[in-house]
TIVO-2410 file (N, C-alpha, C; in nm, 3 decimals):
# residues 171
REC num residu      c1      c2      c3 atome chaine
REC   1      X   0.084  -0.118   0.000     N      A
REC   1      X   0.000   0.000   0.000    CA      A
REC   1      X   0.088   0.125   0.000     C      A
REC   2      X   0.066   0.187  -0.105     N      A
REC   2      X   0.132   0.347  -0.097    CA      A
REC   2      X   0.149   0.448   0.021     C      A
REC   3      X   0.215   0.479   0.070     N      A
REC   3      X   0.215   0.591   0.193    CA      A
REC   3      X   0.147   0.685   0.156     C      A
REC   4      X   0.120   0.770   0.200     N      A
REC   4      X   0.068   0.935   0.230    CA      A
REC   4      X   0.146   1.006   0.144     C      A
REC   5      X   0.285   0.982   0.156     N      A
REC   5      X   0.402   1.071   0.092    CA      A
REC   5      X   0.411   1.046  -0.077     C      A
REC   6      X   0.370   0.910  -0.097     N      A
REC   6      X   0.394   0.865  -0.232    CA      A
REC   6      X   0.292   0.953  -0.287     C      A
REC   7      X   0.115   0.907  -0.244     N      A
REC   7      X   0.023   0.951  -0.266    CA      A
REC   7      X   0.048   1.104  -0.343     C      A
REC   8      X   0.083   1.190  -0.256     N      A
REC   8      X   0.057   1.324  -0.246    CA      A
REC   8      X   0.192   1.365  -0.378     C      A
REC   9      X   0.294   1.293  -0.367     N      A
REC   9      X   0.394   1.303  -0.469    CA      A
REC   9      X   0.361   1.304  -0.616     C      A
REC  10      X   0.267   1.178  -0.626     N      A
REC  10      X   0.181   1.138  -0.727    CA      A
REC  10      X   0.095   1.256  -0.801     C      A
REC  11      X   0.025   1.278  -0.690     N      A
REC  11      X  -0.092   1.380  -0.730    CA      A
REC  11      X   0.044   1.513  -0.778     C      A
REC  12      X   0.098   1.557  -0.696     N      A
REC  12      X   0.140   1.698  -0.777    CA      A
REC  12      X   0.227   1.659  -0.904     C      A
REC  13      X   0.315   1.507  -0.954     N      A
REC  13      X   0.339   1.509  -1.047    CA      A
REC  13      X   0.243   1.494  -1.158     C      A
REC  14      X   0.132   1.461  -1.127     N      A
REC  14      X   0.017   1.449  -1.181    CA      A
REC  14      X  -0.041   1.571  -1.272     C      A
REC  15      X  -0.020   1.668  -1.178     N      A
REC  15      X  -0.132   1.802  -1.173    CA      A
REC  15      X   0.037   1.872  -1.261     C      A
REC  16      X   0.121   1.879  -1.195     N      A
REC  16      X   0.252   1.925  -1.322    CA      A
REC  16      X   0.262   1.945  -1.470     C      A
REC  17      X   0.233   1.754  -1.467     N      A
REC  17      X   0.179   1.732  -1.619    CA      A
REC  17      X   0.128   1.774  -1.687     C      A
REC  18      X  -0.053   1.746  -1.615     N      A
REC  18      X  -0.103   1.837  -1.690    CA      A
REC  18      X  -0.150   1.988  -1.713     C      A
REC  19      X  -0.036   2.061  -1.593     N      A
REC  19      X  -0.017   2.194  -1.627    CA      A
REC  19      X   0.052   2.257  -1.714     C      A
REC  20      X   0.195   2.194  -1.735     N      A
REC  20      X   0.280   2.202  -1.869    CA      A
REC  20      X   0.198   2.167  -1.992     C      A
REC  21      X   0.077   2.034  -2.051     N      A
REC  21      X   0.008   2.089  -2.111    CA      A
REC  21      X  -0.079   2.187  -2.184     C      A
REC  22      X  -0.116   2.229  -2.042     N      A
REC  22      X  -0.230   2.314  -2.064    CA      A
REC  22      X  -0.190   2.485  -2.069     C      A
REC  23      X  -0.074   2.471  -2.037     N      A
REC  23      X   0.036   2.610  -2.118    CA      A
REC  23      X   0.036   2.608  -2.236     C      A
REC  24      X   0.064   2.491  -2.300     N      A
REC  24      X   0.077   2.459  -2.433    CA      A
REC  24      X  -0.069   2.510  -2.534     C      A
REC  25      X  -0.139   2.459  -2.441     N      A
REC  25      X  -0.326   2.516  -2.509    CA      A
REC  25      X  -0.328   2.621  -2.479     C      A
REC  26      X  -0.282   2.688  -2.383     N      A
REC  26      X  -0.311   2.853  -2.427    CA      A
REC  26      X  -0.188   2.908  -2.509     C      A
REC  27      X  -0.072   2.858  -2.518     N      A
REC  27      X  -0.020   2.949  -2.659    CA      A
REC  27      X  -0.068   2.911  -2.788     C      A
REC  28      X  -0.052   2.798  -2.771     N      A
REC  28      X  -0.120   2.748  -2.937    CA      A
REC  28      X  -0.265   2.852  -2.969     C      A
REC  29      X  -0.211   2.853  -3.113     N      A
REC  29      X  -0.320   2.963  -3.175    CA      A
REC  29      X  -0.456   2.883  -3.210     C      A
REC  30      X  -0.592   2.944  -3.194     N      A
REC  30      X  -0.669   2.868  -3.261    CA      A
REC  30      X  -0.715   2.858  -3.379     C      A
REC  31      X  -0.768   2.731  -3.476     N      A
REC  31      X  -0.777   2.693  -3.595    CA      A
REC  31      X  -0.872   2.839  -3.619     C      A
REC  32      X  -0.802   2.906  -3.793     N      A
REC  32      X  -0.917   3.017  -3.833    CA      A
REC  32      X  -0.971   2.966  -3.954     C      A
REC  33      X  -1.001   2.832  -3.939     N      A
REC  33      X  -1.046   2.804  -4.032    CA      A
REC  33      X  -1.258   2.840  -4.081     C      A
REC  34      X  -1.287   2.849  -3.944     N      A
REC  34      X  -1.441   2.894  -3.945    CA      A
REC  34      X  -1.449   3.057  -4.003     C      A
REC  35      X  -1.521   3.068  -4.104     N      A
REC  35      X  -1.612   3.185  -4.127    CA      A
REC  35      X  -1.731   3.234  -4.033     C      A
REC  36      X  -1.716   3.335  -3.952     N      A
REC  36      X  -1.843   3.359  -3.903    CA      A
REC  36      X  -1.912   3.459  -3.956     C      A
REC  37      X  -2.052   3.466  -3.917     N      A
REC  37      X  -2.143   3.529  -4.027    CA      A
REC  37      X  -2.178   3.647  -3.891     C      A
REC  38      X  -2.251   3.778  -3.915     N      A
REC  38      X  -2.331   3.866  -3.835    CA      A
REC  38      X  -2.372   3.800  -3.766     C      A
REC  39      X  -2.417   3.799  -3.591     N      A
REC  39      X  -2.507   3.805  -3.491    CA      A
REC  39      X  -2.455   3.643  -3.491     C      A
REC  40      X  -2.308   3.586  -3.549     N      A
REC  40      X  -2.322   3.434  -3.440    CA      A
REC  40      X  -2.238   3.487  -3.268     C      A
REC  41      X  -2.293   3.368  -3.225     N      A
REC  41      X  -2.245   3.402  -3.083    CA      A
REC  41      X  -2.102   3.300  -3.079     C      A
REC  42      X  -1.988   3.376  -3.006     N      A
REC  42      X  -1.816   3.325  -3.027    CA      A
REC  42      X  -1.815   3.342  -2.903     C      A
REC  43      X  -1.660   3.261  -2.894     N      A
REC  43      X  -1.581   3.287  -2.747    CA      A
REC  43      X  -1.463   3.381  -2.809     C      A
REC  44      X  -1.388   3.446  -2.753     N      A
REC  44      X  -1.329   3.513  -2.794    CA      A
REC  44      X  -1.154   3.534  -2.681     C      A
REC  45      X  -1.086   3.490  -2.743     N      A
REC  45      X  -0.960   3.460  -2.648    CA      A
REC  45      X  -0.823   3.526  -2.696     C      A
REC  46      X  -0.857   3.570  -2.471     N      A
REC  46      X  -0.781   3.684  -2.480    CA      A
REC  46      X  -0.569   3.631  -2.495     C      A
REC  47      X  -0.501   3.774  -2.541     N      A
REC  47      X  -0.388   3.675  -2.573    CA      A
REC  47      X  -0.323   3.756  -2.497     C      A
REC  48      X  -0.379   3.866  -2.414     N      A
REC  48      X  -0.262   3.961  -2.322    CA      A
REC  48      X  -0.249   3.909  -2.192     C      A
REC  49      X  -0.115   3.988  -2.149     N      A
REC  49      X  -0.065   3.910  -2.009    CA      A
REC  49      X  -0.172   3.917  -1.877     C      A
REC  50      X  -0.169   3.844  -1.820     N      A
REC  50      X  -0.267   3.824  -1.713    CA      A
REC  50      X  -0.359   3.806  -1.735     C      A
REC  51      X  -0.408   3.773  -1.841     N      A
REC  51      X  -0.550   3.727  -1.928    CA      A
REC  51      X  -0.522   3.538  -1.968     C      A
REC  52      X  -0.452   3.573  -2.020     N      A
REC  52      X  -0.367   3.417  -2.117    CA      A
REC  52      X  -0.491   3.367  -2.104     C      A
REC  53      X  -0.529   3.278  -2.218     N      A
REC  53      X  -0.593   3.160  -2.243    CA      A
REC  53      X  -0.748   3.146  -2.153     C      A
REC  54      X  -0.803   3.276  -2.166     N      A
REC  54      X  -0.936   3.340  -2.051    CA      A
REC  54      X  -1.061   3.335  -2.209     C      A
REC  55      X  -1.155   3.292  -2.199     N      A
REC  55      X  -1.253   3.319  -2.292    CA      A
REC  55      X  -1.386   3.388  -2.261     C      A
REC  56      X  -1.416   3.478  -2.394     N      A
REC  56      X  -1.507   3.575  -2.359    CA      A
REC  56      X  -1.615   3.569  -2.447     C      A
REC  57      X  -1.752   3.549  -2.393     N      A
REC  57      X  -1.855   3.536  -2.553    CA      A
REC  57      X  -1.867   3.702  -2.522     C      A
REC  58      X  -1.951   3.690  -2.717     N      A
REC  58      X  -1.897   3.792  -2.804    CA      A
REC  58      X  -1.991   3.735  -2.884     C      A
REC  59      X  -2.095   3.852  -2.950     N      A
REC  59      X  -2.140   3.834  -3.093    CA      A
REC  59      X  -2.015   3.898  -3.188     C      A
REC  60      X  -2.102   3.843  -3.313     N      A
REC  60      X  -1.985   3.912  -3.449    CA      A
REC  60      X  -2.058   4.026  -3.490     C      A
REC  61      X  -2.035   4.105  -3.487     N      A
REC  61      X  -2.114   4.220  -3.529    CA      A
REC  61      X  -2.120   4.241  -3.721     C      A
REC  62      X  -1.953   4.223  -3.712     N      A
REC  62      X  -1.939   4.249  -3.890    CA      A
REC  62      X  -1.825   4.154  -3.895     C      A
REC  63      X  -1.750   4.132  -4.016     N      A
REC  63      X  -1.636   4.104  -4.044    CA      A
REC  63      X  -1.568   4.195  -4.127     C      A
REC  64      X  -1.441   4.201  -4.102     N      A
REC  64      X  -1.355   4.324  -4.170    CA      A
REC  64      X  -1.259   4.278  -4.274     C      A
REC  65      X  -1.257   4.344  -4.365     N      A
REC  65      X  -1.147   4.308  -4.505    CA      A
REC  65      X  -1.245   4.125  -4.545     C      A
REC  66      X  -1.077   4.037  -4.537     N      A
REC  66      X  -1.155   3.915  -4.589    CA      A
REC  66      X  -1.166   3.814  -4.464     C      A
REC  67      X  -1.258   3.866  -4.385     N      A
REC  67      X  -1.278   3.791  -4.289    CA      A
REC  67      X  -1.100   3.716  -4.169     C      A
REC  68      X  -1.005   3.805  -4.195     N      A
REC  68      X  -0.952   3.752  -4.107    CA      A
REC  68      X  -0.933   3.867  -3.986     C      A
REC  69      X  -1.049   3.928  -3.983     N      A
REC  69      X  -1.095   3.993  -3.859    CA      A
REC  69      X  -1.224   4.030  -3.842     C      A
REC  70      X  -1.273   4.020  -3.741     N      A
REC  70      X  -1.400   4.063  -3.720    CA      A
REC  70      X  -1.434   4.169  -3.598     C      A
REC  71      X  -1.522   4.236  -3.635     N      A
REC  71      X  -1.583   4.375  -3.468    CA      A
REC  71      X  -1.700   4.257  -3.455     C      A
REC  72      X  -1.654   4.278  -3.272     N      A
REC  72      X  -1.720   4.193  -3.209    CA      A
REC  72      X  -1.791   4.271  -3.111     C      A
REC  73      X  -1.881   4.243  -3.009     N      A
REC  73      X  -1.990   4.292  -2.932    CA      A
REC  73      X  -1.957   4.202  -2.755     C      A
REC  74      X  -1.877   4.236  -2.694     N      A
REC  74      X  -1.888   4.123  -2.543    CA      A
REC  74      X  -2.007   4.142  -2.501     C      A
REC  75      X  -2.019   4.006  -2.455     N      A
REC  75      X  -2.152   3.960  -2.311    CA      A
REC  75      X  -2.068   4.010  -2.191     C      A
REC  76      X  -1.997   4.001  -2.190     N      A
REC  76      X  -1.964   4.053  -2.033    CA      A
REC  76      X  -1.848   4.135  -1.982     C      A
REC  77      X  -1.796   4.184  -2.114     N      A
REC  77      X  -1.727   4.304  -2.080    CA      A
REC  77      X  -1.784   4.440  -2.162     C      A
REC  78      X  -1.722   4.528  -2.068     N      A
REC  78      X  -1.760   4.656  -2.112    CA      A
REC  78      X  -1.694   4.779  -2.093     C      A
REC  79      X  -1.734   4.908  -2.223     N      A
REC  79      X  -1.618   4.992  -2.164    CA      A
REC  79      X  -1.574   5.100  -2.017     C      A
REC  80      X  -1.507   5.209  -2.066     N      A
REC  80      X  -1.493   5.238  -1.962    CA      A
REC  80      X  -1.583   5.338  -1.841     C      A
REC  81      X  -1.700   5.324  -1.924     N      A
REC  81      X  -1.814   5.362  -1.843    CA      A
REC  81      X  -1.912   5.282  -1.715     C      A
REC  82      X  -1.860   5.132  -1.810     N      A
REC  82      X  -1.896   5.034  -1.696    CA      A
REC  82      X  -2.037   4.975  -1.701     C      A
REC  83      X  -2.072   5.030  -1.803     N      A
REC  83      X  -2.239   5.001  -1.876    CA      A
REC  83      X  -2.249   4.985  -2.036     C      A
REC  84      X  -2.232   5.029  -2.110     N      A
REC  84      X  -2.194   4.989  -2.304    CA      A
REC  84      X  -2.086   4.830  -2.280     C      A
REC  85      X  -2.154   4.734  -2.320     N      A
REC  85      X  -2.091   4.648  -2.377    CA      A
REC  85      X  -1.960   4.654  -2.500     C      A
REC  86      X  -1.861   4.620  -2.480     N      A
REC  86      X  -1.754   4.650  -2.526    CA      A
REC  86      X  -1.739   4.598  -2.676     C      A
REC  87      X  -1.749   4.706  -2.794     N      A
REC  87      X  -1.713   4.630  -2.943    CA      A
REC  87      X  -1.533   4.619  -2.904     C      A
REC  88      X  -1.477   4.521  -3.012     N      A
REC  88      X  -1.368   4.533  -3.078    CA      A
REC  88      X  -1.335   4.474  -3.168     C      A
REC  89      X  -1.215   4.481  -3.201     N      A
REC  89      X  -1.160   4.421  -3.347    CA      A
REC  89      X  -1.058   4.297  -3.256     C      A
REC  90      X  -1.146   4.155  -3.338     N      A
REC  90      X  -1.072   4.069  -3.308    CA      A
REC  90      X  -0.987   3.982  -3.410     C      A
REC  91      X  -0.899   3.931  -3.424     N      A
REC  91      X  -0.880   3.819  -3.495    CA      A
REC  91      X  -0.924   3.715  -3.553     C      A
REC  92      X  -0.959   3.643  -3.677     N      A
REC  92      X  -1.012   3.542  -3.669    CA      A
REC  92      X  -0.945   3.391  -3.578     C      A
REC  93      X  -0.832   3.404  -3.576     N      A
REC  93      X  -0.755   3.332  -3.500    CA      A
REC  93      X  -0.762   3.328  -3.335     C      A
REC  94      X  -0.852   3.444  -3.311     N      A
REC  94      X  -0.875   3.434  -3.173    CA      A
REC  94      X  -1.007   3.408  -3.157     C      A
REC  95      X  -1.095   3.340  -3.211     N      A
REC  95      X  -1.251   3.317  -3.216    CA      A
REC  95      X  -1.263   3.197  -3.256     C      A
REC  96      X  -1.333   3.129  -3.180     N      A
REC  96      X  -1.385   3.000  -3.185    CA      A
REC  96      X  -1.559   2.997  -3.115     C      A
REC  97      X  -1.593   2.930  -3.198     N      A
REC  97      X  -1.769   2.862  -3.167    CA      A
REC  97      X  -1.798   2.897  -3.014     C      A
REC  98      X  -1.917   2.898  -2.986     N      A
REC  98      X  -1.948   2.886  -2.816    CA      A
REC  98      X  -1.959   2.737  -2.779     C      A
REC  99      X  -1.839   2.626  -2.727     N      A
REC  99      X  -1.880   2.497  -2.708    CA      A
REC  99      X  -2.008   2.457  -2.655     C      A
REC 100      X  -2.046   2.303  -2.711     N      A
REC 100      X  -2.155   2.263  -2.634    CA      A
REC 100      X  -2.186   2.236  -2.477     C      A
REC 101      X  -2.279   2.252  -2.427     N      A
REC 101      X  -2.237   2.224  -2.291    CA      A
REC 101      X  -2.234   2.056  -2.228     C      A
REC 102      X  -2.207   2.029  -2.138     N      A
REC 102      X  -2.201   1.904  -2.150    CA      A
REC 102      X  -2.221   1.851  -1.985     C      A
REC 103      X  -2.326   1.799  -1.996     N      A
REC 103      X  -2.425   1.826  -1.852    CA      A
REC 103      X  -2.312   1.730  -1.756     C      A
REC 104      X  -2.300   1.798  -1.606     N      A
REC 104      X  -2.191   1.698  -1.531    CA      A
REC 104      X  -2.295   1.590  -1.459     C      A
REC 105      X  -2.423   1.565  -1.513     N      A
REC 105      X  -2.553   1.459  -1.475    CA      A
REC 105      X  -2.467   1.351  -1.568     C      A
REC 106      X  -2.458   1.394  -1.682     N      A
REC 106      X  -2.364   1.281  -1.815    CA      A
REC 106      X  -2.230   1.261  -1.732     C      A
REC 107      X  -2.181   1.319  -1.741     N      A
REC 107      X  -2.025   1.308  -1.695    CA      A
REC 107      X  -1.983   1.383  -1.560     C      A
REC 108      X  -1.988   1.320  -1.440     N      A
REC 108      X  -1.965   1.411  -1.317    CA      A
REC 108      X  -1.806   1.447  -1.313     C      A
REC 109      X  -1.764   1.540  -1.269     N      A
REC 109      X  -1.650   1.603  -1.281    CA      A
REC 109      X  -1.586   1.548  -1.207     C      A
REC 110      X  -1.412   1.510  -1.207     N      A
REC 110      X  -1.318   1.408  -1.100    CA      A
REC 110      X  -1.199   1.526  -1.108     C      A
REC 111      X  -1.150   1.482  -0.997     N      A
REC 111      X  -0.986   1.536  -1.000    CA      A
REC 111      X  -0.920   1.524  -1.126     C      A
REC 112      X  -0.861   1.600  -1.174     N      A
REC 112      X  -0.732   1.602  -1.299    CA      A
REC 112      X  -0.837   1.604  -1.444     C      A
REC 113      X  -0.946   1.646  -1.410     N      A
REC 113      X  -1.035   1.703  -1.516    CA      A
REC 113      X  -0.994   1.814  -1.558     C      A
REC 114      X  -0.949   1.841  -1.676     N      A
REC 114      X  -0.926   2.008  -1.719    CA      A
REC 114      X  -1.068   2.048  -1.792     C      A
REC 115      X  -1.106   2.176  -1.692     N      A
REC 115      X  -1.215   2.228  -1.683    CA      A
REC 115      X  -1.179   2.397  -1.757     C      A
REC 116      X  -1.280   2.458  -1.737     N      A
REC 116      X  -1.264   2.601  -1.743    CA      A
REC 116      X  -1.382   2.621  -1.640     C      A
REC 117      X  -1.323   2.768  -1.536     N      A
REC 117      X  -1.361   2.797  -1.433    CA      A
REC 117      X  -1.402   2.960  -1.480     C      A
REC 118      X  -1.592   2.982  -1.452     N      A
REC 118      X  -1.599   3.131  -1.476    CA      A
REC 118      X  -1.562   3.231  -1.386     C      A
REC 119      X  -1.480   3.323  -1.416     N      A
REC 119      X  -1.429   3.396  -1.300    CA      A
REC 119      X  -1.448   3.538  -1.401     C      A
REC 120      X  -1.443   3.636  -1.305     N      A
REC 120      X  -1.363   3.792  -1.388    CA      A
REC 120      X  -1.461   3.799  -1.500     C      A
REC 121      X  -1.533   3.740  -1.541     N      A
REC 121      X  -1.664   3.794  -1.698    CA      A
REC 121      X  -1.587   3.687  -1.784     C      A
REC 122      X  -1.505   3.614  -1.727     N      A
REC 122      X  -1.488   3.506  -1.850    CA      A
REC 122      X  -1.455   3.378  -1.808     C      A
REC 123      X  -1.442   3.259  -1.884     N      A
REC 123      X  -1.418   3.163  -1.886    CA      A
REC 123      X  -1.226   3.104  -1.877     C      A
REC 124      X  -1.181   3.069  -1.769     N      A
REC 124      X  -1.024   3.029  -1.724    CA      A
REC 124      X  -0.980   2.862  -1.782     C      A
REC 125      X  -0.907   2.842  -1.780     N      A
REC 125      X  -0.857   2.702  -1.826    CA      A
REC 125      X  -0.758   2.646  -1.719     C      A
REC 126      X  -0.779   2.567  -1.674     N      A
REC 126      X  -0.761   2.500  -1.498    CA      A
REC 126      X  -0.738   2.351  -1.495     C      A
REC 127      X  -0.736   2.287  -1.407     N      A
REC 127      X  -0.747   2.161  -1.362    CA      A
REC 127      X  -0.776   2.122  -1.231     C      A
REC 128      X  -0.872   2.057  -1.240     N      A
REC 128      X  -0.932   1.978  -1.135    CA      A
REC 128      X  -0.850   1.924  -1.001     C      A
REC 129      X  -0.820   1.984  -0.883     N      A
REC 129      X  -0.702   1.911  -0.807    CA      A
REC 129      X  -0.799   1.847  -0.701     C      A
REC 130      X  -0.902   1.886  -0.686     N      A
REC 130      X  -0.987   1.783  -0.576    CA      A
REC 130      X  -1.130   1.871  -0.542     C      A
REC 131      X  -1.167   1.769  -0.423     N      A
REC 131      X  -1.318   1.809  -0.427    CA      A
REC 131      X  -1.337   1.829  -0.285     C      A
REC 132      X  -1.409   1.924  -0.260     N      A
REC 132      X  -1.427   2.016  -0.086    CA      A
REC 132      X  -1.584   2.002  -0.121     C      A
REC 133      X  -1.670   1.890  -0.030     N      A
REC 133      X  -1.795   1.904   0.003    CA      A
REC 133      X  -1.854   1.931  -0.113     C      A
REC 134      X  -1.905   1.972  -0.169     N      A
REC 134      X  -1.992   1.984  -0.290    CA      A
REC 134      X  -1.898   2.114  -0.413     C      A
REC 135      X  -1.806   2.135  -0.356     N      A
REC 135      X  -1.684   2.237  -0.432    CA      A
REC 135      X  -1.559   2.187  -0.531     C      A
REC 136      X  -1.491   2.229  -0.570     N      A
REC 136      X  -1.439   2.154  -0.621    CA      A
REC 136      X  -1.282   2.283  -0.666     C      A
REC 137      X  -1.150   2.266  -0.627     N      A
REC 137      X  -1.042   2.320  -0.605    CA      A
REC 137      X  -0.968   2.333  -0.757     C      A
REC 138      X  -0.940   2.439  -0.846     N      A
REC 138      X  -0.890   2.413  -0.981    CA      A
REC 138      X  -0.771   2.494  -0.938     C      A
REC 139      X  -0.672   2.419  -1.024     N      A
REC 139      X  -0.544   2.526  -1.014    CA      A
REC 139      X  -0.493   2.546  -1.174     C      A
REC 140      X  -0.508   2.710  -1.157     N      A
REC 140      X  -0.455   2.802  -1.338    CA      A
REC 140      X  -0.321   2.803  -1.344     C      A
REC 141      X  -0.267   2.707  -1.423     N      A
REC 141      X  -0.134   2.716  -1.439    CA      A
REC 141      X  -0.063   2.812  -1.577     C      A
REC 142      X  -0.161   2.940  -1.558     N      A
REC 142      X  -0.104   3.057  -1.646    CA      A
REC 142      X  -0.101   3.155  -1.487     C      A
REC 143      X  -0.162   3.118  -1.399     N      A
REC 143      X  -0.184   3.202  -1.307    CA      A
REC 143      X  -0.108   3.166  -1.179     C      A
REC 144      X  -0.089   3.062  -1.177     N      A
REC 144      X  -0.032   2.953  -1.030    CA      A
REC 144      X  -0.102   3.006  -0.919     C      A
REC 145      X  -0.256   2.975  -0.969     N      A
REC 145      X  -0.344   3.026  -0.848    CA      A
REC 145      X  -0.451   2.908  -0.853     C      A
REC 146      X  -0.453   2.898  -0.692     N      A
REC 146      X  -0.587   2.772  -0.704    CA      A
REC 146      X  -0.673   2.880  -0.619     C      A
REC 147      X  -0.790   2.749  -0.631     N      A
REC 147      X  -0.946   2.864  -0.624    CA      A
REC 147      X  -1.067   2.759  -0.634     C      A
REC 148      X  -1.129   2.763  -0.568     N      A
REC 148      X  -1.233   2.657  -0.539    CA      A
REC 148      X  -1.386   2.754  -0.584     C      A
REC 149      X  -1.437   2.628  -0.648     N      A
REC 149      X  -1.571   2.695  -0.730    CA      A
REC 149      X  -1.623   2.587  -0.734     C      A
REC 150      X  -1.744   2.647  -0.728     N      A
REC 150      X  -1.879   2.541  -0.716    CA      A
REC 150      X  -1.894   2.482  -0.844     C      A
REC 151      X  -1.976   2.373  -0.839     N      A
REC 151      X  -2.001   2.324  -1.013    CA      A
REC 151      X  -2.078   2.402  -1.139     C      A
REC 152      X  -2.147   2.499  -1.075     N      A
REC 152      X  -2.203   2.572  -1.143    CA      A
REC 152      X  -2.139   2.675  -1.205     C      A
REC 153      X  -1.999   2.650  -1.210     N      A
REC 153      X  -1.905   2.793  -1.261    CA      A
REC 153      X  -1.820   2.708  -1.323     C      A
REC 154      X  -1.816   2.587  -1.334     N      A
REC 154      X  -1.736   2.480  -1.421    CA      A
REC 154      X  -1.798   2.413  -1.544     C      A
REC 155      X  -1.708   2.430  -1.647     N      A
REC 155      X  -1.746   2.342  -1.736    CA      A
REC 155      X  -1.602   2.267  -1.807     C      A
REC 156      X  -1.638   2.127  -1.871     N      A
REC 156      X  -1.544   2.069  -1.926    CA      A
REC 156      X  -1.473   2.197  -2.011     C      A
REC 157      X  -1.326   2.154  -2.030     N      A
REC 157      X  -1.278   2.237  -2.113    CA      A
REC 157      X  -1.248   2.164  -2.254     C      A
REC 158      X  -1.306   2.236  -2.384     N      A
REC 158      X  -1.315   2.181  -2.539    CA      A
REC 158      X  -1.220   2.264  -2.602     C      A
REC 159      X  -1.163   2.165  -2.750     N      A
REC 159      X  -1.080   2.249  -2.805    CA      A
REC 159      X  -1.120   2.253  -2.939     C      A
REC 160      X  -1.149   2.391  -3.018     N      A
REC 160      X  -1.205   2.333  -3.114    CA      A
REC 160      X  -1.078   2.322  -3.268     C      A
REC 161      X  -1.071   2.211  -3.335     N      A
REC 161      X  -0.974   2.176  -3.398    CA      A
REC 161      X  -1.043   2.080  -3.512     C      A
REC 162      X  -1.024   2.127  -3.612     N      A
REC 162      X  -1.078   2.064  -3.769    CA      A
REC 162      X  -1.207   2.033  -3.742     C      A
REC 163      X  -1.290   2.160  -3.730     N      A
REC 163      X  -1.430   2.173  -3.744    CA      A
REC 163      X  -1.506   2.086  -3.642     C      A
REC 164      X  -1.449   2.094  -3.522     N      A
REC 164      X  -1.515   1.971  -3.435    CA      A
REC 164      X  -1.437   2.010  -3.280     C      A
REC 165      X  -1.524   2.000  -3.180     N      A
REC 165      X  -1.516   2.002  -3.025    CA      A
REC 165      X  -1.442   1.900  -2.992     C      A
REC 166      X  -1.317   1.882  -2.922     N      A
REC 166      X  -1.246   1.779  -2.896    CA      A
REC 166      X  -1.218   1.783  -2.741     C      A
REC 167      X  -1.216   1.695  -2.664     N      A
REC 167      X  -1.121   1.678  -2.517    CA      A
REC 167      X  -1.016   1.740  -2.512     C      A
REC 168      X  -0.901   1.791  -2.442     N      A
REC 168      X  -0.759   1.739  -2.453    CA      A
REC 168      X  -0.760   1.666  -2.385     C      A
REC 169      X  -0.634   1.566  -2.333     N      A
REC 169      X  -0.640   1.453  -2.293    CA      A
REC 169      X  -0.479   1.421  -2.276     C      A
REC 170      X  -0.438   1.427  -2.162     N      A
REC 170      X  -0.312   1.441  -2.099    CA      A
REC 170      X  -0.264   1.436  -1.948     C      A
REC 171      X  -0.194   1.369  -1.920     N      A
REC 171      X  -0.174   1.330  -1.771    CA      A
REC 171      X  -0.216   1.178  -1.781     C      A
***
């Protein structure tokens, strides 16, 4: 039987793993291979520091030149009045679909699940390090901050890659 010490060794080489991953998913650029049209609803991901790899829905308002930019509309940011929902000019490379959701009744959430956690008006990219009573502890390894959130602020985290919602899948 494993000690306490092994155990706990385990788990943080564990959670390491798949934090050095999941660095990797927020630099990697996303596929621009989708055209979006007026009024679809996007996530929109941010690429500045202290943001890294944070997603924000966003209608498309227009697209600019040949679609490898678009003015977008946030759900939940806004300017500096603190009331007008915020347009800007995004990338097509920084816009991807709004994933499906994916009920945790189907799939209940476990340790070393890489999730995204809503925090700040957007969506974080995390991993699952354990579960407190009905809570559940993610640690942002763009942030090296853990933070416990209820299930209702979690969802699986999707990647979208050749026209299709995928897992990652690592550790």
């Amino acid at each position: 039987m494993a000690n306490r010490n092994d155990v706990e060794k385990n788990h943080k080489r564990r959670v390491n793993v798949i934090s050095m991953n999941i660095r990797k998913l927020v630099y990697k650029r996303q596929e621009a291979s989708r055209i979006f049209q007026r009024n679809d609803e996007v996530e929109a991901v941010s690429e500045e520091k202290g943001y890294l790899g944070s997603y924000y829905r966003a209608t498309i308002l227009y697209p600019v030149g040949n679609c490898s930019d678009y003015r977008v509309k946030y759900k939940t940011l806004v300017n500096d009045d603190q009331i007008t929902p915020l347009e800007w000019y995004v990338r097509a490379s920084e816009l991807r679909p709004v994933p499906p959701e994916i009920s945790s009744e189907t799939k209940p959430m476990e340790t070393y699940d890489i999730v995204d956690a809503y925090d700040k008006e957007g969506w974080w990219i995390g991993v699952i390090t354990g579960k407190v009573e009905q809570e559940y502890r993610v640690y942002f390894p763009t942030s090296k901050e853990e933070i416990v959130f209820s299930a209702d602020k979690l969802r699986f985290h999707q990647e979208w890659s050749d026209g299709e919602w995928k897992f990652p899948s690592f550790g």
